[in-house]
C-alpha positions as a Markdown table, in Angstrom:
| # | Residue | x | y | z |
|---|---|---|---|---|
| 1 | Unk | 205.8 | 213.2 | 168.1 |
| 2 | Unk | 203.4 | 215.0 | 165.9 |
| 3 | Unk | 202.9 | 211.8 | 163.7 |
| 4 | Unk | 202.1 | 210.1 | 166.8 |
| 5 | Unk | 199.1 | 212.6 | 167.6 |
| 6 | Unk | 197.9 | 212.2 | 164.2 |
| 7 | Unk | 198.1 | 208.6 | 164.5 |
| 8 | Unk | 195.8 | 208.1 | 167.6 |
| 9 | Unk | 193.9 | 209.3 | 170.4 |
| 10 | Unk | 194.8 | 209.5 | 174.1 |
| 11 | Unk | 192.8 | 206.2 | 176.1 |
| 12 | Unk | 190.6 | 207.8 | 178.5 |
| 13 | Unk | 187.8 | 206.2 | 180.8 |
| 14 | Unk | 184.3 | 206.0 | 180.6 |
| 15 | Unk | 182.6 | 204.7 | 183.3 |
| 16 | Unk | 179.0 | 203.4 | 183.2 |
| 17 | Unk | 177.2 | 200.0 | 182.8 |
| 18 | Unk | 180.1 | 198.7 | 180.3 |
| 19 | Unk | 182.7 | 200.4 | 182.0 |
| 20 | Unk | 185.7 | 200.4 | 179.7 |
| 21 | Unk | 188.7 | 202.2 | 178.4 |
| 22 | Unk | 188.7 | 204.1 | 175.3 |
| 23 | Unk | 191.3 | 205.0 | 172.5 |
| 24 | Unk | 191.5 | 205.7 | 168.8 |
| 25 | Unk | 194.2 | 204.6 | 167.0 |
| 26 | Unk | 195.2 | 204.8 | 162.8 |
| 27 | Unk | 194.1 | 201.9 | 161.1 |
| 28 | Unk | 197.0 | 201.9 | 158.1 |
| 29 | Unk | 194.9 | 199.7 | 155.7 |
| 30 | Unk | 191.7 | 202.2 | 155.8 |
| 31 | Unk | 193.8 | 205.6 | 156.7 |
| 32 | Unk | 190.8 | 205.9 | 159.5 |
| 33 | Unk | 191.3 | 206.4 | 162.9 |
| 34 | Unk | 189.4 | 203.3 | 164.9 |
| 35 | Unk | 187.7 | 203.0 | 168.3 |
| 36 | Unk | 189.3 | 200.4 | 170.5 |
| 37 | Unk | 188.1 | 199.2 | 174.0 |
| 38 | Unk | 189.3 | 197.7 | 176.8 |
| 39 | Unk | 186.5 | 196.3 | 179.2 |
| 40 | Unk | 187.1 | 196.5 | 182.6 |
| 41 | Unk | 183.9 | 194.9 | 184.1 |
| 42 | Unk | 185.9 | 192.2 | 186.0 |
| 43 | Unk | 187.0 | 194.9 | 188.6 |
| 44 | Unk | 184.8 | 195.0 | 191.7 |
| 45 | Unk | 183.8 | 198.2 | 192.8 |
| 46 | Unk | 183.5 | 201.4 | 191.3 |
| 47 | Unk | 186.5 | 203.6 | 193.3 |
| 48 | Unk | 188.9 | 200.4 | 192.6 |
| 49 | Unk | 187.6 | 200.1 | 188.6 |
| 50 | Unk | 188.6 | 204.1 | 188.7 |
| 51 | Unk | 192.1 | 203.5 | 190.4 |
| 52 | Unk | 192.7 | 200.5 | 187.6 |
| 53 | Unk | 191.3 | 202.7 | 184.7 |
| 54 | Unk | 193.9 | 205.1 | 185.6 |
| 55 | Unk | 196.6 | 203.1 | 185.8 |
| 56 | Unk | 195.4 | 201.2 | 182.7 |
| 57 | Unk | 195.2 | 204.9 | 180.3 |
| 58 | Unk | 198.6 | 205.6 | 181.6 |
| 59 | Unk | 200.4 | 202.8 | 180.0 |
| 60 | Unk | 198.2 | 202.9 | 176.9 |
| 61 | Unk | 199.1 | 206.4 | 176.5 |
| 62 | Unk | 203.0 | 205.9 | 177.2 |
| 63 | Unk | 202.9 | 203.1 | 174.4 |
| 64 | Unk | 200.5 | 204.9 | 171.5 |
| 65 | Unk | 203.3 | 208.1 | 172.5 |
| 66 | Unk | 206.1 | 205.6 | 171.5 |
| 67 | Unk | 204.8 | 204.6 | 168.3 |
| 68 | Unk | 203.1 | 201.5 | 169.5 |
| 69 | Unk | 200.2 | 199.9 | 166.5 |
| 70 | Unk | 198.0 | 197.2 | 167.5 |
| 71 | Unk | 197.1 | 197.1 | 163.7 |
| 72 | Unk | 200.9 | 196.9 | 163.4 |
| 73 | Unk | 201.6 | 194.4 | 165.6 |
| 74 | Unk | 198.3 | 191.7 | 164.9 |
| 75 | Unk | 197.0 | 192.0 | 168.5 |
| 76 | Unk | 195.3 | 194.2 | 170.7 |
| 77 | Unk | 196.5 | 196.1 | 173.8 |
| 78 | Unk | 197.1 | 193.9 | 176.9 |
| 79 | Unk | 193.7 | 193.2 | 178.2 |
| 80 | Unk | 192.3 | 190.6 | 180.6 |
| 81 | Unk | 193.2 | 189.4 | 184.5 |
| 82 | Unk | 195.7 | 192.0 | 186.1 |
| 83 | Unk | 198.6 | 191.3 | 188.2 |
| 84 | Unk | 196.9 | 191.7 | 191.7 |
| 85 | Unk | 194.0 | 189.2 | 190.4 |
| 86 | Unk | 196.6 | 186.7 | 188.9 |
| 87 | Unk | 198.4 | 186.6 | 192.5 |
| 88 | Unk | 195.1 | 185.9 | 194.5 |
| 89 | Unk | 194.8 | 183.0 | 191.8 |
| 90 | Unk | 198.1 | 181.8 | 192.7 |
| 91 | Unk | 197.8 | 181.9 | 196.5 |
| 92 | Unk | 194.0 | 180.1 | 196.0 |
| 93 | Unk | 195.8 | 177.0 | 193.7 |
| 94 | Unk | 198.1 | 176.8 | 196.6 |
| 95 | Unk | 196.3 | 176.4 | 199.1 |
| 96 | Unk | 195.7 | 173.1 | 200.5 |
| 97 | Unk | 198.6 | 171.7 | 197.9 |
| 98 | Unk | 201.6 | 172.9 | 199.9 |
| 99 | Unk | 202.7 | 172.4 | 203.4 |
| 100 | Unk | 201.6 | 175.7 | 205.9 |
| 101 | Unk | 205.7 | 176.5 | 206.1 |
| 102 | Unk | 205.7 | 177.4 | 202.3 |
| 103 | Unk | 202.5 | 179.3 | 202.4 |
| 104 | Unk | 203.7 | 181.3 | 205.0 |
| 105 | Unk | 207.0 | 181.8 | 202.4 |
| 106 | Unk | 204.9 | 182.3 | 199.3 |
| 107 | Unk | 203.3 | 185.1 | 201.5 |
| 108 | Unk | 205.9 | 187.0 | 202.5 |
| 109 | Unk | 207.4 | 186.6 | 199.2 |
| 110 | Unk | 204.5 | 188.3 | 197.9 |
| 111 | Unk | 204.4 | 191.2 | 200.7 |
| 112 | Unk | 207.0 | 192.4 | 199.0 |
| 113 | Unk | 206.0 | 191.5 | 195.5 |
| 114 | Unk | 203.4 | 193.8 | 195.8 |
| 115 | Unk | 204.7 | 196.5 | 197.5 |
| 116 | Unk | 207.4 | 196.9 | 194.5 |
| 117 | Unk | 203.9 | 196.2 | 192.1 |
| 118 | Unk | 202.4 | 199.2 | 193.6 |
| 119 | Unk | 206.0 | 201.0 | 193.1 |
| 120 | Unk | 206.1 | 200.8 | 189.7 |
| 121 | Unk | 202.5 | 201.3 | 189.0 |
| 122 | Unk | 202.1 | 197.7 | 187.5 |
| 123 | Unk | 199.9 | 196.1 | 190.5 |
| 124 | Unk | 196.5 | 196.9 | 188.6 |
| 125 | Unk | 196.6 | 196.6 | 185.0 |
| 126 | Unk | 196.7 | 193.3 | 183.4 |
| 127 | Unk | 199.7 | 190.3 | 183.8 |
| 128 | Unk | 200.8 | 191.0 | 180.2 |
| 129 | Unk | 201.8 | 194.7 | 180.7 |
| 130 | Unk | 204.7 | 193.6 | 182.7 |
| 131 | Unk | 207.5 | 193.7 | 180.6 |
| 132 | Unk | 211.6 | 192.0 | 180.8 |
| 133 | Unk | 212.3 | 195.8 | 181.9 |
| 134 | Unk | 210.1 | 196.0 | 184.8 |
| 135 | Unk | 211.6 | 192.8 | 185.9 |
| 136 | Unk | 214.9 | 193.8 | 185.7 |
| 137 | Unk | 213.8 | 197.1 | 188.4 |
| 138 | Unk | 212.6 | 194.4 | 190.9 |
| 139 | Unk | 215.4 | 192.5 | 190.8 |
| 140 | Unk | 217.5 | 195.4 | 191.1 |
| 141 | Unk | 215.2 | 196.9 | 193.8 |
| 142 | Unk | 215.4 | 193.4 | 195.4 |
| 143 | Unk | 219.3 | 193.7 | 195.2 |
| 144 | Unk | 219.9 | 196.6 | 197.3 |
| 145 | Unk | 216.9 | 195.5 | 199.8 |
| 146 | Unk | 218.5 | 195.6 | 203.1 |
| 147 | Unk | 220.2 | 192.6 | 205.0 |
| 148 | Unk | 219.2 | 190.5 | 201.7 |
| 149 | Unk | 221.8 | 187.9 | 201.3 |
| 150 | Unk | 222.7 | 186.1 | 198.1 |
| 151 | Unk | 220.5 | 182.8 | 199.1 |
| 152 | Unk | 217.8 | 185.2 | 200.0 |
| 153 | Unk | 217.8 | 187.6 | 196.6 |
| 154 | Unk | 217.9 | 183.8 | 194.7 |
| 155 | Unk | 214.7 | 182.6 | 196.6 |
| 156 | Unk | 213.0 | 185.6 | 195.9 |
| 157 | Unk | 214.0 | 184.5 | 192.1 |
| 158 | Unk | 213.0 | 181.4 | 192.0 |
| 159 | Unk | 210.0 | 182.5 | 193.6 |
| 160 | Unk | 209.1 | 185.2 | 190.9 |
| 161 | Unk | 209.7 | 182.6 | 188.4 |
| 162 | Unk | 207.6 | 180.4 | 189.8 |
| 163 | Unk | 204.5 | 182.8 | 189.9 |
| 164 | Unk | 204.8 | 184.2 | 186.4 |
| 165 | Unk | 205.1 | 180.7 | 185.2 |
| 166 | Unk | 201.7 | 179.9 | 186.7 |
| 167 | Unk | 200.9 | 183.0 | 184.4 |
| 168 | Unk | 202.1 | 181.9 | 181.8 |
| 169 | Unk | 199.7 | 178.2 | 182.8 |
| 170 | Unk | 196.9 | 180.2 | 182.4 |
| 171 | Unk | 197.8 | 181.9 | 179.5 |
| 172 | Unk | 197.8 | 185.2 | 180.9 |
| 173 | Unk | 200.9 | 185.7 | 179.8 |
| 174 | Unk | 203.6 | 184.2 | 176.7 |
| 175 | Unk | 207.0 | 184.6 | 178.0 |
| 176 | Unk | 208.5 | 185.2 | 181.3 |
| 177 | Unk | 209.7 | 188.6 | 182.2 |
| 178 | Unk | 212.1 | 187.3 | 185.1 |
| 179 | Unk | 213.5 | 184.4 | 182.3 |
| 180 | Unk | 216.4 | 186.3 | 181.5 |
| 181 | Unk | 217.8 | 187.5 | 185.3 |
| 182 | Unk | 220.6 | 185.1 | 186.2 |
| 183 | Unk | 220.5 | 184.3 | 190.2 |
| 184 | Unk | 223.6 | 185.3 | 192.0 |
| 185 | Unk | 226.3 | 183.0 | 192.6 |
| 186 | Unk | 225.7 | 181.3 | 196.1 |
| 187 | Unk | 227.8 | 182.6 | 198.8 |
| 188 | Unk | 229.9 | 179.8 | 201.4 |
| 189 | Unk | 227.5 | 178.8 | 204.3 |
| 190 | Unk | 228.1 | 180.5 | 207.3 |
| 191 | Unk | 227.5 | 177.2 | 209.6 |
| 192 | Unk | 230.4 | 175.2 | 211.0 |
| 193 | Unk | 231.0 | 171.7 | 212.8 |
| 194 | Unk | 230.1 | 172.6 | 216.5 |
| 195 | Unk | 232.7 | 170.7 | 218.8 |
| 196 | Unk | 232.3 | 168.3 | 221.5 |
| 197 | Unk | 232.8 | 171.1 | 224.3 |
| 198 | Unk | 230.6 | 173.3 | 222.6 |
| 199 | Unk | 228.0 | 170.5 | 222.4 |
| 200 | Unk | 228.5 | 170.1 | 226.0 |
| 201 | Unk | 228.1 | 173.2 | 227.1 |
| 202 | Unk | 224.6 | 173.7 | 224.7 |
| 203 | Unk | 223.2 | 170.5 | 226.8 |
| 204 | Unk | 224.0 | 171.7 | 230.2 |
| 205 | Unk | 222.0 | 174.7 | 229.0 |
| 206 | Unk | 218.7 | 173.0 | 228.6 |
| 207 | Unk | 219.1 | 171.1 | 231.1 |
| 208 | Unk | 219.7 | 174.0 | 233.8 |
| 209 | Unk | 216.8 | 175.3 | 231.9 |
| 210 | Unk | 214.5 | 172.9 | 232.0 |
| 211 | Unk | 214.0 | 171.8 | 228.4 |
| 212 | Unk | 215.4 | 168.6 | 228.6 |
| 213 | Unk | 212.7 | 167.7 | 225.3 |
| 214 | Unk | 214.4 | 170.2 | 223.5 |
| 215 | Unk | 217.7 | 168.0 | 223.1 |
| 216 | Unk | 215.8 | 165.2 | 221.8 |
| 217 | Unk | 215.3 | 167.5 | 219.0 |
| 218 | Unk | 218.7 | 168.5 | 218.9 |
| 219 | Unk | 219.7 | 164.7 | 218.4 |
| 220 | Unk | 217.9 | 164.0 | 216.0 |
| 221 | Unk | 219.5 | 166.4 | 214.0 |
| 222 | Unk | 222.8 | 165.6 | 214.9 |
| 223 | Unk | 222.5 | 162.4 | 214.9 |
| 224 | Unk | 220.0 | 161.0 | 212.5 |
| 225 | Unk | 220.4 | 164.3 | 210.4 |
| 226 | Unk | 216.8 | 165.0 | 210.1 |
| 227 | Unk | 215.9 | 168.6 | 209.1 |
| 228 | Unk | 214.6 | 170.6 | 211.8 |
| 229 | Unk | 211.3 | 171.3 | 209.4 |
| 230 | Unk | 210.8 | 167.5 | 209.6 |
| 231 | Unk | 211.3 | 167.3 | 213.2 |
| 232 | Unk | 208.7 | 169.2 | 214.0 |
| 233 | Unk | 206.2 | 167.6 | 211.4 |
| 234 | Unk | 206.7 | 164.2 | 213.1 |
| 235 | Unk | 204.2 | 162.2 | 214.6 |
| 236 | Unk | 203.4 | 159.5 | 217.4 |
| 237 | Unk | 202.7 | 157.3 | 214.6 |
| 238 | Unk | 205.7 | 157.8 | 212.5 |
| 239 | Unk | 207.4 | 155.8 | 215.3 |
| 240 | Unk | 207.8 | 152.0 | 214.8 |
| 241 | Unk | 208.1 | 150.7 | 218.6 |
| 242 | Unk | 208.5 | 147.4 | 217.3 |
| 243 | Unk | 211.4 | 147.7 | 215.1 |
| 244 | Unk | 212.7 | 150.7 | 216.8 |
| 245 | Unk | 212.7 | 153.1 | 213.3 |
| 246 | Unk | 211.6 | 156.4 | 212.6 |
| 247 | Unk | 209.4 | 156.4 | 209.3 |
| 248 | Unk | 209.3 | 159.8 | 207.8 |
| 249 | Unk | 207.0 | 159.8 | 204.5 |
| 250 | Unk | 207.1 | 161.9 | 201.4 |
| 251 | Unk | 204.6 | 164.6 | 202.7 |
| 252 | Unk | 207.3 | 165.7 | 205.4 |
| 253 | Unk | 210.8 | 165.1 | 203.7 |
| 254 | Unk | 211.7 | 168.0 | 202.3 |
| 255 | Unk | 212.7 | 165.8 | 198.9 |
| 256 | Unk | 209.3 | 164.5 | 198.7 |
| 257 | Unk | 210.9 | 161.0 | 199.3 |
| 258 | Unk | 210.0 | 158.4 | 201.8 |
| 259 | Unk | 213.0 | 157.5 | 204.4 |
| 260 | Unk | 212.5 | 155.2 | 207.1 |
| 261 | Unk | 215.6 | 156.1 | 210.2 |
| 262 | Unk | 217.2 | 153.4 | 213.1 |
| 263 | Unk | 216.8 | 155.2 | 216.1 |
| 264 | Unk | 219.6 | 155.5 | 218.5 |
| 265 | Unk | 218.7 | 154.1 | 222.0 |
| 266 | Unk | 219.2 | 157.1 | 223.6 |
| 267 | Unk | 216.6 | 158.8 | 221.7 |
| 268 | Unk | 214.5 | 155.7 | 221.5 |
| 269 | Unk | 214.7 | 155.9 | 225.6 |
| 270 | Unk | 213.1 | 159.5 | 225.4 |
| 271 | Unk | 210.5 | 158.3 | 222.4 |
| 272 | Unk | 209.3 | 155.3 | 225.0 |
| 273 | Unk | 208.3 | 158.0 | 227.0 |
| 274 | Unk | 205.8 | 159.8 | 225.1 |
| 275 | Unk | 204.7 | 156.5 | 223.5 |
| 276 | Unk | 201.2 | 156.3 | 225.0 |
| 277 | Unk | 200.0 | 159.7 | 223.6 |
| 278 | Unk | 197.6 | 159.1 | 220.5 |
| 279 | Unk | 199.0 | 158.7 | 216.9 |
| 280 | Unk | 198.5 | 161.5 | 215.7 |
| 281 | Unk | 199.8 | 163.9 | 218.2 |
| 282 | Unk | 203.0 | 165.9 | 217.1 |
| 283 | Unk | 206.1 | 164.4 | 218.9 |
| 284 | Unk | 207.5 | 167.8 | 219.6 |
| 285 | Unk | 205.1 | 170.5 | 220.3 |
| 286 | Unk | 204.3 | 173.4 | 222.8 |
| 287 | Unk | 207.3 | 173.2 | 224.9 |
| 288 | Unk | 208.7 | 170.5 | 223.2 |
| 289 | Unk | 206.6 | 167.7 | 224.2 |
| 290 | Unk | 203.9 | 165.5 | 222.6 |
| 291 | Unk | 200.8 | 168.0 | 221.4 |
| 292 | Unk | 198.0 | 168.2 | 218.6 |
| 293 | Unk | 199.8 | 171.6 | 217.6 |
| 294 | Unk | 202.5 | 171.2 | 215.2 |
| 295 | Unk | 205.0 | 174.1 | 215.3 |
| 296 | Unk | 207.1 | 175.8 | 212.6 |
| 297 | Unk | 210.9 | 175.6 | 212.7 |
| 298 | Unk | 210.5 | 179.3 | 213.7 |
| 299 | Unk | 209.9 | 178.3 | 216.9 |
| 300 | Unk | 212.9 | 175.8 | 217.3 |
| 301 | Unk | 215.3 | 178.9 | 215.8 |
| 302 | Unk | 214.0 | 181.1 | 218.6 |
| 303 | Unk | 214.9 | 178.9 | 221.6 |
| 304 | Unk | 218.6 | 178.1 | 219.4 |
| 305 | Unk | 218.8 | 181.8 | 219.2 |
| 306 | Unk | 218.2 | 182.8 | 223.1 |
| 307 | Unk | 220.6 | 180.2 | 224.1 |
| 308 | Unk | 223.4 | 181.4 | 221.7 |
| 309 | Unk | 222.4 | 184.5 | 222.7 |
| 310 | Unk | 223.0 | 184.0 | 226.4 |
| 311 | Unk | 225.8 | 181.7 | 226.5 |
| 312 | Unk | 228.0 | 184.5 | 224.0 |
| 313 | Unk | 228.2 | 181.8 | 221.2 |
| 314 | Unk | 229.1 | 183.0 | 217.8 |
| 315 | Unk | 226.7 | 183.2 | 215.0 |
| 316 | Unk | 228.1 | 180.2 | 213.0 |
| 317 | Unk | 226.9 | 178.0 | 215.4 |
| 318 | Unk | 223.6 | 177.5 | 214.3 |
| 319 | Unk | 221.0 | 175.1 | 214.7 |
| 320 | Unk | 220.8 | 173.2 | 211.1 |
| 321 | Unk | 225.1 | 173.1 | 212.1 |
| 322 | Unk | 223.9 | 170.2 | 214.2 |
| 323 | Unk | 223.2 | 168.2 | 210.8 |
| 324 | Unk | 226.4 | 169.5 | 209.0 |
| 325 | Unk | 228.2 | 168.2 | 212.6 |
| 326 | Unk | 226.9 | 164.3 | 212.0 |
| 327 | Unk | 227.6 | 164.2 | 208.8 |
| 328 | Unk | 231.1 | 165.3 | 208.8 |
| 329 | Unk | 231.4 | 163.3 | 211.9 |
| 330 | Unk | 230.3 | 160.0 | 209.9 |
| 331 | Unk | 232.6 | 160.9 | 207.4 |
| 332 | Unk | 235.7 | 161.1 | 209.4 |
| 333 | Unk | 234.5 | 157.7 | 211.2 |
| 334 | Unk | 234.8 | 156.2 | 207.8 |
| 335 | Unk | 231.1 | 155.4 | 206.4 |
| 336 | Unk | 230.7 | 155.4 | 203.2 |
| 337 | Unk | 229.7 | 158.8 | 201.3 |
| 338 | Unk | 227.0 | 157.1 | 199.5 |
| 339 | Unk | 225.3 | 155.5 | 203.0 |
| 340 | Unk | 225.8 | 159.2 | 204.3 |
| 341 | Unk | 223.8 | 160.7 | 201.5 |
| 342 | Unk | 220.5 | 158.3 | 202.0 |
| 343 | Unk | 220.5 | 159.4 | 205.6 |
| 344 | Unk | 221.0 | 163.0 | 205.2 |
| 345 | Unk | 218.6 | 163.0 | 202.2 |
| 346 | Unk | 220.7 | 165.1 | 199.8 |
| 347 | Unk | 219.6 | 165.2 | 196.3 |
| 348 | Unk | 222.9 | 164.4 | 194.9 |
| 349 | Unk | 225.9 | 162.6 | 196.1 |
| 350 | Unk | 227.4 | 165.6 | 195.2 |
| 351 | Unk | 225.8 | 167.7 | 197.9 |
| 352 | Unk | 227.4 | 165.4 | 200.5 |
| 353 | Unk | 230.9 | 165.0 | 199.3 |
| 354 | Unk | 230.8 | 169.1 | 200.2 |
| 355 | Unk | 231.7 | 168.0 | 203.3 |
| 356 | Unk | 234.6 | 165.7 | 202.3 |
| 357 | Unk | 237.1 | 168.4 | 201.8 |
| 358 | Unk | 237.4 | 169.1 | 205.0 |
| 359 | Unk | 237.0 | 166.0 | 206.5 |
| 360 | Unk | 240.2 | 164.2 | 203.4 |
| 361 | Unk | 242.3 | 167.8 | 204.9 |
| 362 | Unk | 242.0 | 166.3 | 208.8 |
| 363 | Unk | 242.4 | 162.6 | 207.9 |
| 364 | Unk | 246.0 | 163.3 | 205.8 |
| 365 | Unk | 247.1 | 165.3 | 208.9 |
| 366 | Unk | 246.3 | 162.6 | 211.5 |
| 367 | Unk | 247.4 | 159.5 | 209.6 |
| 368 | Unk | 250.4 | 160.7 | 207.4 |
| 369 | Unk | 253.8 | 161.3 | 209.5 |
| 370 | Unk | 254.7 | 164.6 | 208.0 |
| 371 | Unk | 258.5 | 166.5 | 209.3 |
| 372 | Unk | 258.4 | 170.2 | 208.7 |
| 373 | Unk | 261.6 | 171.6 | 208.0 |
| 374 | Unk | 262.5 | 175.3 | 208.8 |
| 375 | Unk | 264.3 | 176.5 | 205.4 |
| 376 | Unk | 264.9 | 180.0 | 206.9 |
């Protein structure tokens, strides 16, 4: 430690026109201590360029106490655009480039980013003072978050990634700190098939309550396994009358690829009904009918979630369980995994023979005459 003192002096602010932080530190070539600054001009306002100075002498001082060199090392100390500054950059690339669904996601990923930021005293001094180490405390702070599940920590993740990889774009930063933390092995979903009586029973529902529009959204779900995201994004003018199809283009799928749909006639019915609203109303809005607002999926888990709630239905019946329904559905009927995929719009034929296990399991039992014997 005494080395160290004689090696340096302690960074300490100095406000003024070229406000800046201040430390000496041993030049080994000359055996003279030299002056080094950091300039902190960049940060508005005189009470937040104090808070950010303070911050800032802190983790000079904890490094030149460990033995750090910048004369040592070839570079100078972590200077330039700080962590808070680097996320406003993020969110202002985003804007306008991703659908209002993921902003809203990138913000409340952030929420929380920051929060932990201000934690660990990291929010306000530059991108390349976060280190692997103060990674690994957020992700171990993110693990023991409450009512985080597995999918939910790994989205975080990916998220995190994501961001200091824009970082890393602007070269802010070299490596990135989250690189090295594995995501968590992904847990069995939670959905299940939701049975005919079930089904029933869902659709007498909206009916008694007067939201017979709702289980047009419901079908086509189930039936033409459209995301509920996409749903709601659709448009009067996504509908060909003509050839009775349901075009859903790259901007709404959630794989970015176009995929045009044969409507069943009993939605088709419903769609004739709305079909002299203008083109570019949203098929599904306020109350489920045509409107120029478009609505989030929040708002179709929320009417899901009060009928569950009031008919006493398990949790496992959720709404995306409509999708996971057709498909194992079509699969049992005998289509072909491969036609199955395109109209589910996995990534990966992989993805959809998920659903085969179950689906092989029930066709053995039905089709094969099996005797079970009683060896007791």
């Amino acid at each position: 430690m005494t080395q160290n003192l004689i090696n340096f002096r302690p960074a300490e602010y100095r406000p003024g026109k070229e406000a800046c932080v201040v430390y000496y530190v041993l030049n080994p070539g000359s055996g003279k201590l030299v002056r080094k600054r950091v300039k902190i001009n960049r940060v508005h306002g005189a009470r937040e360029r104090a808070r950010y100075a303070l911050h800032l002498c802190h983790e000079i001082n904890v490094r030149l106490f460990d033995g750090w060199n910048p004369f040592i090392e070839g570079s100078e100390f972590y200077s330039g655009i700080t962590v808070k500054q680097g996320i406003d950059e993020f969110l202002k690339s985003r804007r306008g480039q991703v659908r209002p669904d993921t902003m809203r996601s990138y913000r409340s990923y952030l929420k929380w980013t920051e929060r932990q930021m201000t934690a660990q005293g990291k929010l306000l001094l530059p991108v390349r003072a976060f280190t692997a180490a103060d990674a690994e405390k957020m992700a171990e702070a993110l693990s023991h978050r409450p009512h985080t599940a597995t999918r939910t920590y790994n989205s975080y993740l990916h998220f995190l990634k994501s961001l200091f990889n824009f970082f890393i774009s602007k070269t802010w930063l070299k490596e990135n700190p989250f690189a090295r933390i594995p995501v968590k092995k992904a847990e069995e979903k939670r959905r299940t098939t939701i049975p005919i009586e079930v089904r029933t029973q869902i659709a007498g529902y909206f009916m008694e309550h007067g939201l017979t529009p709702y289980l047009y959204v419901m079908q086509l779900c189930y039936k033409c396994l459209v995301r509920p995201k996409e749903i709601l994004m659709l448009q009067i003018r996504h509908i060909d009358y003509a050839e009775k199809l349901l075009n859903i283009p790259a901007e709404i799928a959630k794989n970015h690829k176009p995929r045009t749909i044969a409507i069943p006639p009993e939605i088709m019915g419903y769609l004739d009904l709305v079909a002299h609203h203008r083109p570019e109303e949203y098929i599904f809005s306020e109350h489920y009918l045509p409107g120029h607002e478009m609505k989030d999926s929040r708002y179709t888990a929320r009417t899901w979630a009060k009928m569950r709630s009031d008919l006493k239905l398990p949790p496992c019946y959720q709404f995306y369980s409509l999708k996971d329904t057709g498909i194992t559905e079509l699969l049992e009927s005998g289509v072909p995994a491969k036609y199955v995929k395109e109209l589910a719009d996995h990534h990966s034929l992989s993805v959809t023979e998920r659903y085969m296990h179950r689906t092989s399991a029930k066709i053995i039992l039905s089709h094969n005459n099996l005797r079970l014997y009683n060896f007791l």
